[in-house]
Kinemage of the C-alpha trace (Angstrom):
@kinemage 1
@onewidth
@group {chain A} dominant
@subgroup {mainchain}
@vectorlist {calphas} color= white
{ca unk a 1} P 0.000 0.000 0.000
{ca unk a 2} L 1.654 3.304 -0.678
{ca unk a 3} L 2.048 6.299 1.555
{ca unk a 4} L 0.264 8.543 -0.757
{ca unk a 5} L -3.241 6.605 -2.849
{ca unk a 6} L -4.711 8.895 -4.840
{ca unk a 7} L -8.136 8.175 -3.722
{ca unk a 8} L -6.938 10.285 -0.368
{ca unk a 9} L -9.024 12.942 0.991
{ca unk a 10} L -12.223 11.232 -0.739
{ca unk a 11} L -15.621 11.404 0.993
{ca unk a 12} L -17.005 8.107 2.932
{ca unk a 13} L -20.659 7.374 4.437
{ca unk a 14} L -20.550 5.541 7.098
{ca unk a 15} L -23.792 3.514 8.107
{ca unk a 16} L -24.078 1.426 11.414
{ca unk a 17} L -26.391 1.352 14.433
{ca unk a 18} L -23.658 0.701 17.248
{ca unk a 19} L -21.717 3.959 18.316
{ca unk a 20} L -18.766 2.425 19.313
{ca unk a 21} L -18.337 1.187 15.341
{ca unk a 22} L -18.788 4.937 14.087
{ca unk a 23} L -16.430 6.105 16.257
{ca unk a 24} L -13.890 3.210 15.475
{ca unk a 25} L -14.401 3.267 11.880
{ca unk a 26} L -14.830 7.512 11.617
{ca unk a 27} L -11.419 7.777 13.660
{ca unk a 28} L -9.770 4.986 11.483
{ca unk a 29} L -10.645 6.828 7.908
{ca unk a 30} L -9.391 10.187 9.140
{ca unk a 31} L -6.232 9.095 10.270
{ca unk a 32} L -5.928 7.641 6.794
{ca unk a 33} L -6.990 11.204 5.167
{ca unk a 34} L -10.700 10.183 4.376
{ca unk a 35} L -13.056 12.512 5.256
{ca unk a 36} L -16.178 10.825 6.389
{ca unk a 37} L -20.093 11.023 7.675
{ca unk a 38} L -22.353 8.998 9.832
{ca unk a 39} L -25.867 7.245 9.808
{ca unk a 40} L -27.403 5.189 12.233
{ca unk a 41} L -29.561 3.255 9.585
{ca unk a 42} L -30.495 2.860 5.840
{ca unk a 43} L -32.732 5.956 5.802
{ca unk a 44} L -30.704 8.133 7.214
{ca unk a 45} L -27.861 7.242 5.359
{ca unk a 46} L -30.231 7.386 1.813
{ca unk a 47} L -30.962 11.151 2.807
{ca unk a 48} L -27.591 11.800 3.906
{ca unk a 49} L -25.911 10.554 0.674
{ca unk a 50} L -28.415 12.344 -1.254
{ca unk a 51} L -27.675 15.899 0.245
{ca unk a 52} L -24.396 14.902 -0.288
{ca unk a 53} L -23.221 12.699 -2.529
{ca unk a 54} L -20.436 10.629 -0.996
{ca unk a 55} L -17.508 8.654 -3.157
{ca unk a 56} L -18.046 5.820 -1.094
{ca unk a 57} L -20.661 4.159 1.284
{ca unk a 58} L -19.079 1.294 3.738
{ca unk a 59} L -22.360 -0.536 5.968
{ca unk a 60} L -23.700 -2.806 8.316
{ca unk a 61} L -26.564 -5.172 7.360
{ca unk a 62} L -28.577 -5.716 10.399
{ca unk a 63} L -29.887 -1.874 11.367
{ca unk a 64} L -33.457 -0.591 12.978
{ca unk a 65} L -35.665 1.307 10.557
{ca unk a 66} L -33.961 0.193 6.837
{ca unk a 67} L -31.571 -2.456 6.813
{ca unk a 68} L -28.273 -2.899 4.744
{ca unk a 69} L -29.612 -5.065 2.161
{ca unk a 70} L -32.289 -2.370 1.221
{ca unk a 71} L -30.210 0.416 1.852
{ca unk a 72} L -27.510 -1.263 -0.793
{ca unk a 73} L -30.603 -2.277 -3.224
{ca unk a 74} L -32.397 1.591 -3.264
{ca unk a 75} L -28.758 3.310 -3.797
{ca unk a 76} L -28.295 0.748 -7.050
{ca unk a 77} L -32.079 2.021 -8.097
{ca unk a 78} L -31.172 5.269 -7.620
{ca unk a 79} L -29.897 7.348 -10.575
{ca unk a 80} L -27.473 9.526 -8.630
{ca unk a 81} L -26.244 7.231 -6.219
{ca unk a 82} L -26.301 3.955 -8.341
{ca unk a 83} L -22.507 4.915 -9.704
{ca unk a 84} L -21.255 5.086 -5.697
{ca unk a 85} L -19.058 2.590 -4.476
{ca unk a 86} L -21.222 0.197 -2.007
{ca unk a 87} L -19.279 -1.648 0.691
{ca unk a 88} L -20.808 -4.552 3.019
{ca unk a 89} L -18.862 -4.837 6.650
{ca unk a 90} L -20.969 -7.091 8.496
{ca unk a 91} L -20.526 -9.747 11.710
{ca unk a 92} L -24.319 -10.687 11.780
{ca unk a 93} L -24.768 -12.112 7.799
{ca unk a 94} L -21.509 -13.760 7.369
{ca unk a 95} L -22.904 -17.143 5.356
{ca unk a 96} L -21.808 -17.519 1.683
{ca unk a 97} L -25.483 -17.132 0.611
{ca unk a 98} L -25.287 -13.472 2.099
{ca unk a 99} L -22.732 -12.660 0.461
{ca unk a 100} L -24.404 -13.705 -2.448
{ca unk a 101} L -26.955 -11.678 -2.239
{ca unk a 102} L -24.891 -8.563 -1.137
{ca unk a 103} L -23.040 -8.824 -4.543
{ca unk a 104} L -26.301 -9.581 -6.344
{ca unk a 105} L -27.686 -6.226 -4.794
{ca unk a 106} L -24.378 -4.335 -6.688
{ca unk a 107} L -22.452 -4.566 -3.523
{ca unk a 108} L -18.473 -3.927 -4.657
{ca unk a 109} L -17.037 -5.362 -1.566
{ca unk a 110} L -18.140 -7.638 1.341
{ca unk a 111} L -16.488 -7.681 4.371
{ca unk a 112} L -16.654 -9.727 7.593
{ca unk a 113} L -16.212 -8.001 11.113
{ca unk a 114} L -13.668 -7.597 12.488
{ca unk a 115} L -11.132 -6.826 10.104
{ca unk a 116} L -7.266 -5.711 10.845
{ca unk a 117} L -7.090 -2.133 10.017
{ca unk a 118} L -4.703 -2.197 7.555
{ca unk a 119} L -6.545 -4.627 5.650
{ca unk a 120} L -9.834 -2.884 5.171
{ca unk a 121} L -7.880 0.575 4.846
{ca unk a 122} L -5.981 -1.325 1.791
{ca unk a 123} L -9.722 -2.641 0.312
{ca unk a 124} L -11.346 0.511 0.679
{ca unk a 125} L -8.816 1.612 -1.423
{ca unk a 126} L -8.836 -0.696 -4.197
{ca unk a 127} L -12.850 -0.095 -4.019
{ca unk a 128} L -12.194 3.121 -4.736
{ca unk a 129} L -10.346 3.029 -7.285
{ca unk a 130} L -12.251 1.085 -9.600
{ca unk a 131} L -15.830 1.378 -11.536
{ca unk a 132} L -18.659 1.118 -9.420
{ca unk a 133} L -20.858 -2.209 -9.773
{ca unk a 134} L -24.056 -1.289 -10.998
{ca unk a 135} L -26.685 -4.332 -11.881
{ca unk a 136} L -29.120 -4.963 -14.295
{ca unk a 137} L -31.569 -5.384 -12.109
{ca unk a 138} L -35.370 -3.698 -10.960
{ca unk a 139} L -35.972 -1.800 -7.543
{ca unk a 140} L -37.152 -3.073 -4.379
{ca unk a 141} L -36.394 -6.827 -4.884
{ca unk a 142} L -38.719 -7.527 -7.663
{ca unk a 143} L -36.604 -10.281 -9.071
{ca unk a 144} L -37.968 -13.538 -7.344
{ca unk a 145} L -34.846 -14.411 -7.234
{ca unk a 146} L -33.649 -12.047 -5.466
{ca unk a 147} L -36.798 -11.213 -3.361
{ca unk a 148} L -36.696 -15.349 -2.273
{ca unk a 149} L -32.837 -14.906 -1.158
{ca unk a 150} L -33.358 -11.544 1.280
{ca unk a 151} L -36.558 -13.515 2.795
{ca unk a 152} L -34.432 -16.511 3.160
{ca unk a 153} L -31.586 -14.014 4.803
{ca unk a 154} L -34.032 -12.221 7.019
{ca unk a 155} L -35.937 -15.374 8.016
{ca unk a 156} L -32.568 -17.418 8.989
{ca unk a 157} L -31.224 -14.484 11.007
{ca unk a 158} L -35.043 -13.955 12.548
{ca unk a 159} L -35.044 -17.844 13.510
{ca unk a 160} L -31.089 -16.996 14.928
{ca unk a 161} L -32.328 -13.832 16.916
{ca unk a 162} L -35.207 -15.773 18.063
{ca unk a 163} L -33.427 -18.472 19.812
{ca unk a 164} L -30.963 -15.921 21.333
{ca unk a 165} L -33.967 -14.423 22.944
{ca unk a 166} L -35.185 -17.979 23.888
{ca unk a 167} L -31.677 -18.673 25.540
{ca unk a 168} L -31.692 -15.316 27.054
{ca unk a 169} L -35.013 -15.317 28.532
{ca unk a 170} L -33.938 -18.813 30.071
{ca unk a 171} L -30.705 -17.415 31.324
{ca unk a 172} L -32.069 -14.683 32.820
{ca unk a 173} L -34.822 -17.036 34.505
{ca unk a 174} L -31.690 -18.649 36.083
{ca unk a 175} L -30.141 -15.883 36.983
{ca unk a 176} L -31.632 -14.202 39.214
{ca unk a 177} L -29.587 -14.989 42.027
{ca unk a 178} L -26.796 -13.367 39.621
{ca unk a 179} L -28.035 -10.021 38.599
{ca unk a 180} L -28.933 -9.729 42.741
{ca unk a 181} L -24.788 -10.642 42.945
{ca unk a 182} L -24.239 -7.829 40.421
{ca unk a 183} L -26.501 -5.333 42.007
{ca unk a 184} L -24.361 -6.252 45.547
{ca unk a 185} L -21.377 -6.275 43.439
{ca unk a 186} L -22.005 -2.466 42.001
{ca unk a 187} L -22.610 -1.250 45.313
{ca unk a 188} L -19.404 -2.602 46.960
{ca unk a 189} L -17.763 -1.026 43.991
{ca unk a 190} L -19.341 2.382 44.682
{ca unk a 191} L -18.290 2.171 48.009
{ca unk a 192} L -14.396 1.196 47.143
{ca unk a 193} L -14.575 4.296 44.560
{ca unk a 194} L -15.852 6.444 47.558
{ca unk a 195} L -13.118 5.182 49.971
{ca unk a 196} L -10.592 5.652 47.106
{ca unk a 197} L -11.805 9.331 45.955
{ca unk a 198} L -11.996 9.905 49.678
{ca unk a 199} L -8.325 8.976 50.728
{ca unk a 200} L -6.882 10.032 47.810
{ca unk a 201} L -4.329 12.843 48.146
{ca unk a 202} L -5.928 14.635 44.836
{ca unk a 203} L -8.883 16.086 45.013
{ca unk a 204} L -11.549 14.840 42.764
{ca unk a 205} L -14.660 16.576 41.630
{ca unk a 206} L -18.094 16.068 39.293
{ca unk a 207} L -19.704 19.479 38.253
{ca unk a 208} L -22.286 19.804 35.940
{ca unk a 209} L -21.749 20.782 31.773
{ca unk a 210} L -21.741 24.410 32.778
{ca unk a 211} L -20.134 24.390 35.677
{ca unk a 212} L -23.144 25.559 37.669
{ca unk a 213} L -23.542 22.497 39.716
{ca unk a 214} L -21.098 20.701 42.013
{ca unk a 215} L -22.505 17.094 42.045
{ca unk a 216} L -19.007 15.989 44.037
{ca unk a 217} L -16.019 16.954 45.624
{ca unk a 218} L -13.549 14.554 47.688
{ca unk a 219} L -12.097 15.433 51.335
{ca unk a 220} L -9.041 16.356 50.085
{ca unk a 221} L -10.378 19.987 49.576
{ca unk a 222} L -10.728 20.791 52.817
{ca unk a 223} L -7.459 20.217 53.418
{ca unk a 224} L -5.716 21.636 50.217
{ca unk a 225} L -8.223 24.812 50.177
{ca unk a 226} L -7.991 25.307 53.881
{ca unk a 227} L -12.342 25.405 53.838
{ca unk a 228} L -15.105 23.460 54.000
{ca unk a 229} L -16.867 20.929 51.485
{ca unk a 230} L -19.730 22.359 51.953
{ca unk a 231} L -19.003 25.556 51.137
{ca unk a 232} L -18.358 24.589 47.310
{ca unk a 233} L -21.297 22.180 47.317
{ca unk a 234} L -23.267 25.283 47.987
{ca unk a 235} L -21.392 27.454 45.763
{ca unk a 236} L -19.622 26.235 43.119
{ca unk a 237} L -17.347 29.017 42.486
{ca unk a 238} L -16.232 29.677 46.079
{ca unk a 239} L -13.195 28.169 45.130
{ca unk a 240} L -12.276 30.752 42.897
{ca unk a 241} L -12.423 32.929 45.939
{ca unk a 242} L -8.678 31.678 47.010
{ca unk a 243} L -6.906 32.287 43.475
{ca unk a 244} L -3.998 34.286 43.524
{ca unk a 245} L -4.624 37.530 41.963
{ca unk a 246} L -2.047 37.271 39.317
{ca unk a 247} L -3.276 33.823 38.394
{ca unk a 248} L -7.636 34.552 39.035
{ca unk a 249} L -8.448 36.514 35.496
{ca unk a 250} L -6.487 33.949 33.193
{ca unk a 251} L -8.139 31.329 35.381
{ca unk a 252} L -11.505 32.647 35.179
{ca unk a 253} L -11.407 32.853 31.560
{ca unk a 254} L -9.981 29.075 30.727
{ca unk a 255} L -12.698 27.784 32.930
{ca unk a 256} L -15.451 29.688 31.144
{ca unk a 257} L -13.986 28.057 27.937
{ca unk a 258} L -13.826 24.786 29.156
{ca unk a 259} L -17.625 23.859 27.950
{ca unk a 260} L -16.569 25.462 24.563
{ca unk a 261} L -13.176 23.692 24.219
{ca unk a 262} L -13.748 20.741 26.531
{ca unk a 263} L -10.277 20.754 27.730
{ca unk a 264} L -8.898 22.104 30.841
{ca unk a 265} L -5.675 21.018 32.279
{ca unk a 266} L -3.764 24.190 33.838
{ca unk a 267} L -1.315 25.296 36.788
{ca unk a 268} L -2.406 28.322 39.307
{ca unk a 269} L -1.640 29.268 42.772
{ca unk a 270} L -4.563 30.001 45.724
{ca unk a 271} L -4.041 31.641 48.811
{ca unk a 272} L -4.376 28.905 51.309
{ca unk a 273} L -6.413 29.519 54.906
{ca unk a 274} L -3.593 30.062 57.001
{ca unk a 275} L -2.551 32.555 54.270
{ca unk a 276} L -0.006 30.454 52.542
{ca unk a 277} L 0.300 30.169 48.796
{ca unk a 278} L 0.102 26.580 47.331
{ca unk a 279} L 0.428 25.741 43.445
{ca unk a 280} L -2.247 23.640 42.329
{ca unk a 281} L -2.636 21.462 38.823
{ca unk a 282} L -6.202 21.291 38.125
{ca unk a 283} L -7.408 18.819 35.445
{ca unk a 284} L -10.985 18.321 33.968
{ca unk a 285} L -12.200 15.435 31.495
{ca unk a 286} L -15.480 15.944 29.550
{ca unk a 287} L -18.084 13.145 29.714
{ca unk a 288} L -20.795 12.791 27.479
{ca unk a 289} L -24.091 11.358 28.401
{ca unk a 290} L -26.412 8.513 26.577
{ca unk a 291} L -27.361 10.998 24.106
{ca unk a 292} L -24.373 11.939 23.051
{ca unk a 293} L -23.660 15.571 24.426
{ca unk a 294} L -21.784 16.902 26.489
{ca unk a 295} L -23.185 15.932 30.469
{ca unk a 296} L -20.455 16.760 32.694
{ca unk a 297} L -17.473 17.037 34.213
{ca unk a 298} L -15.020 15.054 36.536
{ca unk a 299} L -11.455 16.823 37.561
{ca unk a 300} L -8.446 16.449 39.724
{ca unk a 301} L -6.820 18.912 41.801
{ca unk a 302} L -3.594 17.947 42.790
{ca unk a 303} L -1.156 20.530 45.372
{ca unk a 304} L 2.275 20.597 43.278
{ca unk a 305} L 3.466 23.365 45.956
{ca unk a 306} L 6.555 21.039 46.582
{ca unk a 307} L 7.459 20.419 42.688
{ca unk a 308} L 7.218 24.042 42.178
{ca unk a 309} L 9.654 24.581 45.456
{ca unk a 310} L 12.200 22.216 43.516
{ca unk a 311} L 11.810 23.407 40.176
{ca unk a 312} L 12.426 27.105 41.331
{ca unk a 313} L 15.694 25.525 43.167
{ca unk a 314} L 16.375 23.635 40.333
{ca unk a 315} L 16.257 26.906 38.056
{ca unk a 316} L 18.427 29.090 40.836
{ca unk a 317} L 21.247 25.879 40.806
{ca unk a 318} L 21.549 26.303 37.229
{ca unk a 319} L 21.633 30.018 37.044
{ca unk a 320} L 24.724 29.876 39.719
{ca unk a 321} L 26.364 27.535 37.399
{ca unk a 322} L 26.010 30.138 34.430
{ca unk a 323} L 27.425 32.789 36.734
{ca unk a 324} L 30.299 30.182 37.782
{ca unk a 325} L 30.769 30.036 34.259
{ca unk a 326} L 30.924 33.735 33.851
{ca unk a 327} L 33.237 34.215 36.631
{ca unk a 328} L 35.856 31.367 35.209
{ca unk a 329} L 35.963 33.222 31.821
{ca unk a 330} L 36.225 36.711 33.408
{ca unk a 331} L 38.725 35.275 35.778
{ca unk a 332} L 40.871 33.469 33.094
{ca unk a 333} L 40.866 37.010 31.274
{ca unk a 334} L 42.566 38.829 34.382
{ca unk a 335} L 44.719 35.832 35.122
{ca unk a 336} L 46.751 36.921 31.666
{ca unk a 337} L 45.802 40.976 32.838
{ca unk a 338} L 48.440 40.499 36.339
{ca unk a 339} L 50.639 37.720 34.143
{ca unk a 340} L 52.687 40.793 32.644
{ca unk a 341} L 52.327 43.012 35.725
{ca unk a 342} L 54.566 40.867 37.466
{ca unk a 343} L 56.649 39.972 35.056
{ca unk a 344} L 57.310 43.973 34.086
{ca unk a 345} L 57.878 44.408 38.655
{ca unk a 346} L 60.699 42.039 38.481
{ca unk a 347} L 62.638 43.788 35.773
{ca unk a 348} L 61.669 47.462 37.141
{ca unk a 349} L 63.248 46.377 40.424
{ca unk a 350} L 66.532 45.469 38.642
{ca unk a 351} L 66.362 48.978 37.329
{ca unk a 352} L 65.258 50.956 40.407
{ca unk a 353} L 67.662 52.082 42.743
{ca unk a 354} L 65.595 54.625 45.135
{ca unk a 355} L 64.328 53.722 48.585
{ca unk a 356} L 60.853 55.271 47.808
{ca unk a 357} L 60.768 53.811 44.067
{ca unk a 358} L 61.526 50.164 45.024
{ca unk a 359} L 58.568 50.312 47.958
{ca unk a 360} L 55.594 51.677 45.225
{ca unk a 361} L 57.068 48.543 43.593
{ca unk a 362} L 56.616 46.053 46.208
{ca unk a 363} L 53.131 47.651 47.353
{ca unk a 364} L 52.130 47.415 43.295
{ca unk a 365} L 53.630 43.660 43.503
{ca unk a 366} L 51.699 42.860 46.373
{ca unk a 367} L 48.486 43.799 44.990
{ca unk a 368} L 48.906 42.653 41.753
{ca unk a 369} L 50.098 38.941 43.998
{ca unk a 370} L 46.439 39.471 46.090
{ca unk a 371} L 44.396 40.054 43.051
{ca unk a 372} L 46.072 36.710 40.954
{ca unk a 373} L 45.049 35.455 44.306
{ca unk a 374} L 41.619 36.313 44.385
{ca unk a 375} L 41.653 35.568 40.386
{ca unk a 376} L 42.616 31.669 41.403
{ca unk a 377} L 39.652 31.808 43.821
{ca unk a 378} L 37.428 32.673 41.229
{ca unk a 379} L 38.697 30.013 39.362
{ca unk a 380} L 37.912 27.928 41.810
{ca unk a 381} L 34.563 28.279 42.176
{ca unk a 382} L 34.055 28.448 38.884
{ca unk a 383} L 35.384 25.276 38.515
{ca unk a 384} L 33.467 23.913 41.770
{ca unk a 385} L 37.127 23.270 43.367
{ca unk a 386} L 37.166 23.819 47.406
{ca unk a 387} L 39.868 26.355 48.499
{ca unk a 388} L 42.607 25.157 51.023
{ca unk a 389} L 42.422 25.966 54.414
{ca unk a 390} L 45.290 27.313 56.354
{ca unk a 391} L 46.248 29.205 59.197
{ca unk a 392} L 46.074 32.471 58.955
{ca unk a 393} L 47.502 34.875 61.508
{ca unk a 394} L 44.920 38.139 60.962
{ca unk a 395} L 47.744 40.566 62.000
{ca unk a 396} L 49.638 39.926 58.986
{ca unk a 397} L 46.636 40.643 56.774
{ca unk a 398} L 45.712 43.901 58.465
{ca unk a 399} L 49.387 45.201 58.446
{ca unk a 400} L 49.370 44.300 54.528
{ca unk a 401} L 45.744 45.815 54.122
{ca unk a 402} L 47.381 49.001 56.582
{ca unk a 403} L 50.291 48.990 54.194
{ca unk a 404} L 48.055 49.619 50.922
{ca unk a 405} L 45.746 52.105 52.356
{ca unk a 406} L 48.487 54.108 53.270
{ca unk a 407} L 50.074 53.872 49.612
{ca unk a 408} L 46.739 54.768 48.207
{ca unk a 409} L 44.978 57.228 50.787
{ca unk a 410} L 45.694 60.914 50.703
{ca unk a 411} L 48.668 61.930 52.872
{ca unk a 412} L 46.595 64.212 54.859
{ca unk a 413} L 45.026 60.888 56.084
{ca unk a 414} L 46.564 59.483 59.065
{ca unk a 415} L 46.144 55.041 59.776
{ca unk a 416} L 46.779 53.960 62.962
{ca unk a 417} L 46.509 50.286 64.232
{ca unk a 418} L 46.576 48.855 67.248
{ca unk a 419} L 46.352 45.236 68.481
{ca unk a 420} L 47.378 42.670 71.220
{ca unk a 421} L 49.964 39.940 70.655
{ca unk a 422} L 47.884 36.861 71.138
{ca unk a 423} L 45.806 37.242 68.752
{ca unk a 424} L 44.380 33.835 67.770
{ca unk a 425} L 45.262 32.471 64.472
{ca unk a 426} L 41.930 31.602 61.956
């Protein structure tokens, strides 16, 4: 099968009484770049197709109201529809005889549930591209041929439902014990979901389509929102009442979107009771109801306060790594800066003679020294090397510090410094 048919893009009916099939097959075809329809029965699908005129009609035999076989017989009698591609996918008429019949109706493929994906993508495709079957034959089964094998379909799948019904209605006479199990059974597994939603760390909660109505909310609110239950059972906003006010408008406005988009998974911070701020990740899943729309909601609130604590330290480590790195390239830059410095001091002193000349030199050598010393600090850290540890006598440093200030203060400053001689080395 290639990556690119040309019959891509084309426009499928779908026909079939069971949701759970439209959904399957609808989701299938558009991941394979179909666009596609749905009916629930043969006339539907005959008004559908003839609003629209599909390039391709795939469906079940067995339906309420107008079943495959006449569905597949009326778009063969039609004149716009007759040309259409007609596709049988069937578990209920799977005998050779049906099949017969299907093909004898026009149908252009017939095929038997379930199928591997890939293999009714691939004949779908070769239905496509080819001719439509069209038959020589007159509407509404008036070939007796014809008319005797879709009464001998319907009356062997009648005489099958019928003693389904007869088994059923003498399993369910023996049964009754059972469905009582299953009723005792359902309510033991109500109560396990309420000790689960009720124990849960998360908080979980069932509001209505429009979010006017709080149907449920577990425990866990109390303790994450630092109020009662009740008070969102009552009011099913309160809880917007703790939002922090730089997260509340863009909050407000997802969750009056939510109906609209039916998605809602976001991050916000609330203002706790005790007047703490937590971060919470709230979550919210549509569910639809028996007739297909949207009938509510059920959520999760979850406190991430601690994630956010160690993403925010996670964020600070690396930015002091990026200064580290920083500081190692500016350091490595004033490493070469006091290189020459020194070097030029030990030549000048060779070539200096006066008292007062040599000591600006060894005050300019010692603080070019301390500064390469402070530069291999910074390298370091940068580097994430621990300094050594020695003893260190603090009257040296202050009579070197004393030294320099007096080199680089105004004269008409005067330093004085005064210490005892035990002073403890650090």
């Amino acid at each position: 099968m290639s990556d690119s048919p040309p019959d891509r893009g084309k426009h499928i009916l779908i026909v079939d009484d069971k949701e759970e099939n439209l959904y399957y097959l609808e989701t299938l075809f558009n991941a394979h770049g179909y666009e596609s329809e749905t009916a629930r029965h043969g006339a539907e699908a005959l008004v559908r197709a003839r609003r629209a005129r599909p390039d391709l009609i795939i469906s079940d035999l067995l339906m309420p109201v107008m079943d495959g076989y006449t569905l597949l017989q009326q778009c063969k009698a039609h004149e716009l529809l007759k040309s259409i591609p007609f596709v049988v996918y069937t578990a209920t008429y799977t005998e050779p005889e049906d099949e017969r019949l299907a093909i004898n109706l026009g149908a252009d493929a017939f095929i038997l549930k379930p199928c591997e994906p890939e293999d009714l993508i691939k004949r779908i495709e070769q239905t496509c591209g080819q001719p439509a079957s069209v038959p020589a034959v007159m509407p509404v089964f008036e070939e007796p041929h014809l008319l005797k094998a879709y009464s001998q379909s319907l009356i062997r799948k009648l005489e099958e439902k019928s003693l389904e019904l007869e088994k059923a209605n003498q399993a369910l006479k023996n049964d009754i014990k059972i469905r009582k199990e299953i009723e005792a059974s359902l309510r033991e597994s109500e109560q396990r979901f309420r000790q689960l939603a009720e124990n849960i760390a998360e908080v979980f909660y069932i509001t209505s389509a429009d979010n006017s109505d709080m149907h449920y909310v577990s425990p866990a609110y109390e303790r994450i929102w630092g109020v009662p239950c009740a008070t969102l059972l009552a009011d099913p906003s309160n809880w917007k009442a703790a939002l922090h006010p730089g997260d509340a408008k863009r909050v407000q406005k997802e969750v009056a979107e939510r109906a609209n988009t039916c998605a809602y998974d976001t991050e916000y911070r609330i203002l706790h009771a005790d007047g703490s701020t937590r971060w919470i990740h709230d979550r919210a899943f549509p569910v639809d109801g028996e007739d297909g729309q949207l009938s509510h909601f059920v959520g999760t609130a979850t406190d991430i306060t601690e994630r956010k604590i160690l993403e925010q330290q996670s964020l600070r480590s690396q930015r002091m790594e990026s200064i580290g790195t920083l500081a190692g390239g500016i350091a490595h830059d004033l490493n070469n800066v006091f290189a020459p410095i020194l070097l030029s001091i030990d030549v000048l002193k060779e070539k200096v003679s006066d008292r007062q000349g040599l000591a600006m030199l060894e005050t300019t050598e010692s603080s070019a020294r301390r500064g390469a010393d402070l530069v291999k600090q910074v390298l370091g850290f940068a580097r994430g090397i621990e300094g050594q540890r020695i003893p260190v006598n603090p009257v040296h440093i202050i009579k070197d510090l004393l030294k320099m200030m007096q080199e680089t203060f105004p004269k008409t400053i005067e330093t004085r410094f005064r210490s005892t001689h035990d002073l403890c080395t650090i």
